[in-house]
MARDO-866184 format. One record per residue: x, y, z of N, C-alpha, C, O in turn; residue number from 1. Coordinates in steps of 0.05 Angstrom, whole numbers, plus 5000, padded with zeros to 4 digits. Layout:
nc1|nc2|nc3|cac1|cac2|cac3|cc1|cc2|cc3|oc1|oc2|oc3|k
X|Y|Z|X|Y|Z|X|Y|Z|X|Y|Z|NUM
...
***
This chain:
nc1|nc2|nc3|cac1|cac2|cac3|cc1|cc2|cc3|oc1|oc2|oc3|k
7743|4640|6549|7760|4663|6541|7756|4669|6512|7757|4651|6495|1
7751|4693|6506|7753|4703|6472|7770|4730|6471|7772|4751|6485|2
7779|4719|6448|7798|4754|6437|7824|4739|6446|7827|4719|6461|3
7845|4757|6431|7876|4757|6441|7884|4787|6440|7869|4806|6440|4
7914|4788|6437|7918|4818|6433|7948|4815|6426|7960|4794|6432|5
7961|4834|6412|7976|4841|6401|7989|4815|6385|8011|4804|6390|6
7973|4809|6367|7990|4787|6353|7982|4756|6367|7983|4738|6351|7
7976|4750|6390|7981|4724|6402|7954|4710|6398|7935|4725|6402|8
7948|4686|6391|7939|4674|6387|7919|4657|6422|7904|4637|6426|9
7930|4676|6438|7915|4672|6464|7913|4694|6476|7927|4713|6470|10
7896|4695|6495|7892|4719|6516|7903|4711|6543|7920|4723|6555|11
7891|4690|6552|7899|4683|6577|7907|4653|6580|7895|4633|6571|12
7939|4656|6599|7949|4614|6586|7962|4608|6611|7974|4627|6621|13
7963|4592|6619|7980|4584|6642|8012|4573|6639|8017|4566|6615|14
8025|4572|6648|8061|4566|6631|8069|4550|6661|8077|4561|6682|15
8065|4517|6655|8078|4501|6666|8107|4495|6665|8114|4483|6646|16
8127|4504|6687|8156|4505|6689|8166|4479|6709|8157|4474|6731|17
8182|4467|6699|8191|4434|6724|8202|4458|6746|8201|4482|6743|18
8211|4444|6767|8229|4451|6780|8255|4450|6770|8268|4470|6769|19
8266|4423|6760|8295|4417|6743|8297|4446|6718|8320|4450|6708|20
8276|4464|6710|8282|4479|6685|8302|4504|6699|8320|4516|6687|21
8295|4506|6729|8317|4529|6744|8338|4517|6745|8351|4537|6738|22
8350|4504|6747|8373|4490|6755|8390|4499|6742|8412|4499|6754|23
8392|4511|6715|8410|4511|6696|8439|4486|6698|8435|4463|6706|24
8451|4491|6694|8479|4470|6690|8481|4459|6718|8501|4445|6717|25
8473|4459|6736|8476|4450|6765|8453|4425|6769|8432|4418|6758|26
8471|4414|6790|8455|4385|6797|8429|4392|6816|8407|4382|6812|27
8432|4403|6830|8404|4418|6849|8396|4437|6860|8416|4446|6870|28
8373|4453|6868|8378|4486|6870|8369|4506|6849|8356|4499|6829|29
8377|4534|6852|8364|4547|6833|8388|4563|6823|8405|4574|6838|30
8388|4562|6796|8414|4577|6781|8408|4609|6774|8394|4614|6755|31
8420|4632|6789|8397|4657|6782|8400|4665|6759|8385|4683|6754|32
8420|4656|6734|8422|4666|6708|8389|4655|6697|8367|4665|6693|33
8398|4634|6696|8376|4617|6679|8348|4627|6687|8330|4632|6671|34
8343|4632|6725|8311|4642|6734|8308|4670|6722|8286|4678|6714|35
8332|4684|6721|8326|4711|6702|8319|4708|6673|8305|4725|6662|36
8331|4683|6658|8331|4690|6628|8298|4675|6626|8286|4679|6604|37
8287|4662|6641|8259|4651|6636|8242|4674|6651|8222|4678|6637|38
8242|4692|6675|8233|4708|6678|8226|4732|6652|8204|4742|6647|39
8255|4739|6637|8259|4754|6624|8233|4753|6595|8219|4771|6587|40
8235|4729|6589|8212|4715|6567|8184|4719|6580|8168|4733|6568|41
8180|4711|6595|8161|4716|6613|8144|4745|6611|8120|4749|6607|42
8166|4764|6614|8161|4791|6614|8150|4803|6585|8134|4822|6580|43
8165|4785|6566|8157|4797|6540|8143|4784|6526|8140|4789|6502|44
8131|4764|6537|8100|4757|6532|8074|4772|6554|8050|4777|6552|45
8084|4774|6564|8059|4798|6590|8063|4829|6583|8048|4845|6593|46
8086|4837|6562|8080|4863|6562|8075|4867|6531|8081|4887|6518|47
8064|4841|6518|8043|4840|6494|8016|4842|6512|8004|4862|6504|48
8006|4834|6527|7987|4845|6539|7970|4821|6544|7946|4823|6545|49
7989|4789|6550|7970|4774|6555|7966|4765|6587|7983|4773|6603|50
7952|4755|6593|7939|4741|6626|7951|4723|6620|7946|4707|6602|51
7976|4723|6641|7988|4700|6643|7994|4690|6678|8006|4705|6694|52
7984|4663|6684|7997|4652|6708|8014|4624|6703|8017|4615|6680|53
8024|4610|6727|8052|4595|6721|8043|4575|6748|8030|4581|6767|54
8053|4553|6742|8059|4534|6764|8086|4524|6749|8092|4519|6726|55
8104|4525|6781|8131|4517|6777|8131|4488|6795|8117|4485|6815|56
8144|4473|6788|8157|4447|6792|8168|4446|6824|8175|4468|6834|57
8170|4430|6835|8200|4432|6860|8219|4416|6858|8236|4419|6875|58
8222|4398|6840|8245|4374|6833|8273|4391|6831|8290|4374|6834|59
8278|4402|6830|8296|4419|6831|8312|4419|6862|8336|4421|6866|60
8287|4417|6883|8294|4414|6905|8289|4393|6928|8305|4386|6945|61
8260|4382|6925|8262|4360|6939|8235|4345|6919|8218|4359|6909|62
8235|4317|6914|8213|4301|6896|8202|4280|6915|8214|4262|6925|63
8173|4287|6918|8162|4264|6941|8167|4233|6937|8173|4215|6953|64
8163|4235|6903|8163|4209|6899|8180|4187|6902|8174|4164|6909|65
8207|4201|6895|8235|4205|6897|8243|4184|6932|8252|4161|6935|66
8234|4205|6954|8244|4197|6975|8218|4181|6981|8219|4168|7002|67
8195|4179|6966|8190|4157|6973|8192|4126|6968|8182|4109|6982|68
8208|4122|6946|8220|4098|6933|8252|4095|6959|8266|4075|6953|69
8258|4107|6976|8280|4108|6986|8265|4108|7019|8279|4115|7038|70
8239|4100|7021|8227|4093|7046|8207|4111|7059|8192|4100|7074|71
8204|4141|7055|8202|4162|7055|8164|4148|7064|8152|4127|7058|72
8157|4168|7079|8119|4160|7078|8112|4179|7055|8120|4203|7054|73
8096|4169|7035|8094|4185|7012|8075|4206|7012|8078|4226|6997|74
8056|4203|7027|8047|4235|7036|8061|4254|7048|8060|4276|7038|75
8073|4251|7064|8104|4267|7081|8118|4277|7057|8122|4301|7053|76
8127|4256|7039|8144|4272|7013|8134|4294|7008|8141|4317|7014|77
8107|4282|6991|8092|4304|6972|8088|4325|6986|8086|4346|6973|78
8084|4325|7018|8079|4359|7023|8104|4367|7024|8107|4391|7019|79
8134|4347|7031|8153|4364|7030|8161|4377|7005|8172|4398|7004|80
8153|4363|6982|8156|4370|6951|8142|4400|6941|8151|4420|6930|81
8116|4393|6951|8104|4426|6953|8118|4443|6969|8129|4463|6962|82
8117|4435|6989|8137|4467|6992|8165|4473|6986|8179|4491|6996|83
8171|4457|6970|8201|4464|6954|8191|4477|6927|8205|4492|6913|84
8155|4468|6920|8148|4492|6893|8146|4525|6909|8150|4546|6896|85
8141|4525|6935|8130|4557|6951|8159|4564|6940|8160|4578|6920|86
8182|4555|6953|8208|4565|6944|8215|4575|6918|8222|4599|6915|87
8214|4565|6908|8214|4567|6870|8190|4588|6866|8197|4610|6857|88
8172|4585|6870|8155|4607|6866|8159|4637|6879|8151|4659|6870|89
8174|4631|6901|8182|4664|6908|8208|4672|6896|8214|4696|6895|90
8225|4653|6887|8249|4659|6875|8240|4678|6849|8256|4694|6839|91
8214|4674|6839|8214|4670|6814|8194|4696|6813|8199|4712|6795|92
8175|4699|6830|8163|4730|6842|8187|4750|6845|8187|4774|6840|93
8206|4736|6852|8234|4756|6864|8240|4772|6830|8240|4796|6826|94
8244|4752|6809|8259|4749|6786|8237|4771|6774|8240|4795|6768|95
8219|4759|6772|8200|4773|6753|8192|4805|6760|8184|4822|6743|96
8194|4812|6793|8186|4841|6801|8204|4855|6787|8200|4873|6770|97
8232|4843|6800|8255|4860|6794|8257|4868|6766|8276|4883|6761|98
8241|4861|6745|8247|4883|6720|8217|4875|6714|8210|4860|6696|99
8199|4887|6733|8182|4905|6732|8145|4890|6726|8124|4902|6723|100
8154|4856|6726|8125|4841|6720|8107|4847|6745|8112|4831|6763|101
8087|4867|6754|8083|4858|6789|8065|4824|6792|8049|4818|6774|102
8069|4807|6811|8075|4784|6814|8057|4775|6833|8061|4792|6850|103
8034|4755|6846|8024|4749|6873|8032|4717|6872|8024|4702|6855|104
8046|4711|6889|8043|4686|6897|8019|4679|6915|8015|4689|6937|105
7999|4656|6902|7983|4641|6910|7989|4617|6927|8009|4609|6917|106
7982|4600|6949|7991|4585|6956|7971|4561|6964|7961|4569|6985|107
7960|4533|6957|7945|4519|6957|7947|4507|6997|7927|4497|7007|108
7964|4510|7008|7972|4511|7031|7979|4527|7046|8003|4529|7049|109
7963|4542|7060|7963|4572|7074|7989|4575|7083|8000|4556|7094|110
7999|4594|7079|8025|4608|7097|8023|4635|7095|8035|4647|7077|111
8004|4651|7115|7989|4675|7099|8021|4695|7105|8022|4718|7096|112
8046|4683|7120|8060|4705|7116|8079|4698|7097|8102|4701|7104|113
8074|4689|7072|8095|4688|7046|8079|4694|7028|8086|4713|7014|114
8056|4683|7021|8032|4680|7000|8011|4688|7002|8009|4691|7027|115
7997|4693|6996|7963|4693|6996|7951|4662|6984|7958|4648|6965|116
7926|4658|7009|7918|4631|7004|7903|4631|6975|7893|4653|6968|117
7900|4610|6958|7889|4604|6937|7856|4607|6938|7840|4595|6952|118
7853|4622|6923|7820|4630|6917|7814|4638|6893|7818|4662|6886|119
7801|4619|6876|7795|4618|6845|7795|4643|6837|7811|4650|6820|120
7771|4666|6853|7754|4686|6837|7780|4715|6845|7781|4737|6836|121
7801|4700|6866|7817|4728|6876|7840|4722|6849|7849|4743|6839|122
7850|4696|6838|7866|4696|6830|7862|4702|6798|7880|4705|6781|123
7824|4702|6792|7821|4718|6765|7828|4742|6763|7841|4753|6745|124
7818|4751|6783|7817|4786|6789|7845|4802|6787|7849|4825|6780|125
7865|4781|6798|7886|4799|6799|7899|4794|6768|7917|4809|6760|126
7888|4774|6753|7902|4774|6731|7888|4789|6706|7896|4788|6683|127
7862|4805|6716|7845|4822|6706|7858|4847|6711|7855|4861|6691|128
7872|4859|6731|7881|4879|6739|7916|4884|6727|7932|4900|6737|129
7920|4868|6706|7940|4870|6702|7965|4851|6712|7987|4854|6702|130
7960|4830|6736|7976|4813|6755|7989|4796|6750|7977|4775|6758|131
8010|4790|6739|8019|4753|6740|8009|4737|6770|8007|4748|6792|132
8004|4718|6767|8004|4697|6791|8014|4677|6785|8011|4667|6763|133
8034|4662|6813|8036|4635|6811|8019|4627|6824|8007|4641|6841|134
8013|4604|6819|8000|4577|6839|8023|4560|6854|8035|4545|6840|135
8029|4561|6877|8047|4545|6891|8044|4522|6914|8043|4532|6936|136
8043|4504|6914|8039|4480|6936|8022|4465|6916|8007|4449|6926|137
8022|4466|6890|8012|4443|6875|7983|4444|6886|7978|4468|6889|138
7959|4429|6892|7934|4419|6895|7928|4431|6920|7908|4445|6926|139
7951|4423|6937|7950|4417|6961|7942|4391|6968|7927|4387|6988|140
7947|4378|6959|7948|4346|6962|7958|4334|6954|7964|4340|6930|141
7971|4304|6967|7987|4289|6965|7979|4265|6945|7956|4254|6946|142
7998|4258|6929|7995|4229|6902|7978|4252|6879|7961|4243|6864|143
7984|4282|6878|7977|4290|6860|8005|4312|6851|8019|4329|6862|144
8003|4302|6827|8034|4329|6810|8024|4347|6807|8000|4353|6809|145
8051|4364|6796|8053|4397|6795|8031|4390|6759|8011|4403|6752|146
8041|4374|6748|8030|4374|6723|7999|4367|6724|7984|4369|6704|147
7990|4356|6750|7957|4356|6749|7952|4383|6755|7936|4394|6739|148
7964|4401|6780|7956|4422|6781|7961|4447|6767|7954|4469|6775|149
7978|4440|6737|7971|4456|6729|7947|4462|6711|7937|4484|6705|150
7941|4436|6703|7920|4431|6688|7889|4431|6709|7868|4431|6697|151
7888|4431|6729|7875|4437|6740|7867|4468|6744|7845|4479|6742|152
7895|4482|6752|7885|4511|6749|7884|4529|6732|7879|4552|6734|153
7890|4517|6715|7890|4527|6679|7857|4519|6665|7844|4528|6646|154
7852|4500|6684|7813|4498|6682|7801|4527|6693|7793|4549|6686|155
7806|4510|6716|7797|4540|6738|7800|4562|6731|7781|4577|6737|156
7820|4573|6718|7829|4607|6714|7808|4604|6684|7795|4624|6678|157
7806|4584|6671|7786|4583|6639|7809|4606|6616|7807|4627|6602|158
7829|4587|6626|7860|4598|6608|7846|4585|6578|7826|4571|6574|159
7866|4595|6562|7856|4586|6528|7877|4570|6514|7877|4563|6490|160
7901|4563|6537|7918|4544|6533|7936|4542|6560|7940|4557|6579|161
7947|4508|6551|7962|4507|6580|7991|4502|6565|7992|4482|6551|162
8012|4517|6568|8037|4521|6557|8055|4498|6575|8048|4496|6599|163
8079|4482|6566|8092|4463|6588|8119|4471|6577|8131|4453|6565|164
8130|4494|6580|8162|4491|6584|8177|4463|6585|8171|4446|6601|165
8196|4459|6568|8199|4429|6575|8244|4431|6560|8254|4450|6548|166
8253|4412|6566|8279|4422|6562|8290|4424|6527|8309|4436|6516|167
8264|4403|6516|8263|4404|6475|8237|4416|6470|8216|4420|6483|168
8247|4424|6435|8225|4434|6426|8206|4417|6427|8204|4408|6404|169
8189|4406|6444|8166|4392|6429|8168|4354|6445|8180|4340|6461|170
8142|4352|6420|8136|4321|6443|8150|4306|6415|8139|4310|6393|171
8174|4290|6418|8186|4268|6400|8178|4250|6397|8157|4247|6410|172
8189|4228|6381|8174|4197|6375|8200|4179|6395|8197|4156|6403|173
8219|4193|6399|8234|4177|6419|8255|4211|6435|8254|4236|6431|174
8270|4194|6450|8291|4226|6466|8303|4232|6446|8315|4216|6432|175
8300|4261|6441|8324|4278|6411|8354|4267|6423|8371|4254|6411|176
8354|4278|6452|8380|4277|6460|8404|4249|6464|8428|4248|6471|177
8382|4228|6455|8401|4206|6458|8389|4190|6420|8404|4176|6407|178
8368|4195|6413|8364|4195|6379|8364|4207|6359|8345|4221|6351|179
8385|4204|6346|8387|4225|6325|8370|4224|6307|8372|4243|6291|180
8349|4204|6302|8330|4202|6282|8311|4210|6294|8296|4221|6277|181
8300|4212|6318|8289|4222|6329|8257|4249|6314|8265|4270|6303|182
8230|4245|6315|8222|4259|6301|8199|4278|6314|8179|4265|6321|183
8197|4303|6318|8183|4316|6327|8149|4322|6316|8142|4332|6295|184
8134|4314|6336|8112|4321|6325|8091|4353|6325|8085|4368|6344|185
8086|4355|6306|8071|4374|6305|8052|4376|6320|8054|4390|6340|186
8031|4365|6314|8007|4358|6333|7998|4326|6340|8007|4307|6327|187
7980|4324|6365|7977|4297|6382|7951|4302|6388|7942|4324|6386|188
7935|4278|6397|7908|4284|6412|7914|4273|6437|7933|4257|6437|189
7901|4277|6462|7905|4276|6484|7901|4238|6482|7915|4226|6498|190
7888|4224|6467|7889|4200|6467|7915|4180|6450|7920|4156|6452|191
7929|4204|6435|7958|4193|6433|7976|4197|6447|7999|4191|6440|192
7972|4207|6467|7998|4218|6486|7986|4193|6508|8004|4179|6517|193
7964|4188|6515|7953|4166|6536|7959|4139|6527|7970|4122|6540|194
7952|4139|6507|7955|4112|6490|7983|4100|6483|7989|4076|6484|195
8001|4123|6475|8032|4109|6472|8056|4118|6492|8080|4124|6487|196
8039|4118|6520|8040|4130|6537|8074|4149|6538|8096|4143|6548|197
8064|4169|6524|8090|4192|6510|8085|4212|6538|8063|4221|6545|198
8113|4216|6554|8125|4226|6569|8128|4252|6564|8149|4262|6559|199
8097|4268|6564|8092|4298|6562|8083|4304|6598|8099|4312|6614|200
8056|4298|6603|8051|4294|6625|8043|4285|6635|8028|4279|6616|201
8027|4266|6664|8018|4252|6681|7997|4246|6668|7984|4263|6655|202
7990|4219|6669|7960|4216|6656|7941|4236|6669|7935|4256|6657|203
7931|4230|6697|7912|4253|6710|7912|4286|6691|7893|4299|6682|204
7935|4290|6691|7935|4323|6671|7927|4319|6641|7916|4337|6627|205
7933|4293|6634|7927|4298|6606|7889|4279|6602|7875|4275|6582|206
7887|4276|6617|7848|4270|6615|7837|4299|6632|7817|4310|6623|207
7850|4309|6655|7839|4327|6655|7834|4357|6638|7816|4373|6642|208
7858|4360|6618|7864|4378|6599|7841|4366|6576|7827|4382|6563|209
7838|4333|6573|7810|4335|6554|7786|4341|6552|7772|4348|6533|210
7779|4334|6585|7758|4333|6593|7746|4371|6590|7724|4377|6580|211
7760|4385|6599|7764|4418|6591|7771|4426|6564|7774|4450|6561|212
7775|4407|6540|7785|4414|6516|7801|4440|6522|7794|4463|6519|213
7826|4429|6533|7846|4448|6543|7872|4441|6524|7886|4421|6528|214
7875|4457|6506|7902|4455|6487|7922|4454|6509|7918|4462|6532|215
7953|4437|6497|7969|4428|6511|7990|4436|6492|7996|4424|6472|216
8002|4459|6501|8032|4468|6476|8058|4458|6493|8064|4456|6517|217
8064|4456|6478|8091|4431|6483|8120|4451|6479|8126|4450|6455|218
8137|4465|6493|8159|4480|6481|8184|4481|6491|8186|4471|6513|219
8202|4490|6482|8227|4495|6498|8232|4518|6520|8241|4541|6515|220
8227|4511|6538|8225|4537|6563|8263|4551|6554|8265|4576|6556|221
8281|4540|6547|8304|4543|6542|8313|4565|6525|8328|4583|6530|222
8294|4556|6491|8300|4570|6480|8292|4609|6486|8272|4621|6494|223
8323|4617|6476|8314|4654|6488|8284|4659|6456|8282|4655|6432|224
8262|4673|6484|8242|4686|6463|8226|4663|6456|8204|4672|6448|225
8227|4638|6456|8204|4614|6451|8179|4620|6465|8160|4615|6451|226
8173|4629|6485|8151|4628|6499|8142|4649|6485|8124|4637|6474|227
8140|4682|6473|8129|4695|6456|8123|4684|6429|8102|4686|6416|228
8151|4668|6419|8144|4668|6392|8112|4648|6386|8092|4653|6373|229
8122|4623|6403|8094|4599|6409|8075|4624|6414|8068|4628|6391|230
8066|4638|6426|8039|4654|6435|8036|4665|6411|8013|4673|6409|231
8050|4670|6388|8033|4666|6365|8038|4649|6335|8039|4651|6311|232
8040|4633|6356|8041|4604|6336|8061|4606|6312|8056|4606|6288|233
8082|4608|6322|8102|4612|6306|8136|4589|6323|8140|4578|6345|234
8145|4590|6308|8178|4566|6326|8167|4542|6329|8143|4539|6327|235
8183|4520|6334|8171|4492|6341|8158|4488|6371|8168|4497|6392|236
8137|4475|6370|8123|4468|6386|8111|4441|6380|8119|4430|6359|237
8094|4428|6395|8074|4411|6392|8051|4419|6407|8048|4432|6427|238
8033|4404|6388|7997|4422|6408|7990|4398|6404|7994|4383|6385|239
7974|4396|6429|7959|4368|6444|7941|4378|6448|7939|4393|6467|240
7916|4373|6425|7898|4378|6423|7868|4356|6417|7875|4340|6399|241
7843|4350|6424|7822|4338|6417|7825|4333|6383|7825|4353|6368|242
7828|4309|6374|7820|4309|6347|7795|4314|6328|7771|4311|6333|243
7801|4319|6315|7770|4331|6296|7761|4304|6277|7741|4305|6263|244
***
């Protein structure tokens, strides 16, 4: 990818969302204030004029891993887990039409009557034509996260960053929310986040983000307007980046 446009320091980025970021104040499920106020951000980073697609989380609604520590066959989870991301992803197509982003849900697991099946060169095209896309059902395979696939299709799409919504500004030296000394980093290399094994994302995502010298921005999906301001490198973030 080369060029940006209006100010942003990217053209085309992918914006990794958990499932838990819908939730707002609720223990499980989707809160529709909160899917509108991240939709809403959403919107005013796409109507700067960048290519943007999203993989959303399903923890929100069911976690393979979860019911598999509780006996569960752990492939059985994980497809049930993916399709609690199809859910979230149409909630979130719902959010985003309705003031005006138009939206295709992709789906790594055919269900041709909710989604359109996943196809690299269809899911450039529509984001050439102006399109948001999600990616929904993760890989389509099981013992792999939403956080491998997004870094997987943030390869594939040849995005110019992979954005991770996350509930703090940034990747800390311990939890803000329970350390008050707590210290935020600016920048990381993909071999300090492996190495002190810092709870950004799955190892698999973060060797596959190196292996693609795929920047890794670190932000508050929370804060209102963070996802614009980060697109041009502006507000707190952290970038997980190859060292020089």
């Amino acid at each position: 990818m080369t060029g940006a446009s209006a100010g942003n320091l990217y053209k085309r980025v992918l914006l990794k969302v958990s499932g838990e970021a819908l939730m707002g104040g609720g223990e499980y499920g989707l809160d529709p204030a909160t899917l509108s106020a991240i939709a809403a951000d959403i919107r005013d980073v796409f109507e700067l004029g960048a290519e943007i697609c999203l993989v959303i989380g399903g923890g929100n609604i069911f976690r393979g891993i979860a019911a598999a520590a509780k006996g569960m066959d752990r492939a059985q989870g994980d497809y049930a887990g993916m399709l609690a991301t199809v859910i979230n992803a149409l909630a979130m197509q719902n959010a985003l039409e309705r003031i005006g982003v138009p939206t295709r849900v992709m789906s790594a697991i055919p269900m041709s009557s909710v989604a359109e099946p996943y196809i690299r060169r269809r899911a450039v095209r529509h984001m050439e034509k102006g399109r948001l896309v999600i990616f929904a059902a993760g890989t389509g395979n099981p013992f792999f996260t939403t956080d491998t696939a997004a870094a997987l299709r943030a390869a594939e799409m040849d995005c110019d960053a992979l954005f991770k919504g996350t509930q703090v500004d940034g990747v800390y030296s311990a939890d803000p929310r329970k350390h008050a000394d707590a210290v935020r980093h600016d920048e990381l290399s993909y071999l300090d986040v492996l190495s002190r094994d810092l709870n950004v994302m799955d190892a698999s995502a973060i060797s596959l983000a190196r292996e693609n010298r795929l920047p890794i921005i670190v932000f508050n999906i929370h804060a209102p307007g963070a996802f614009a301001q980060v697109m041009r490198g502006h507000g707190p973030f952290t970038r997980i980046v190859e060292r020089q």
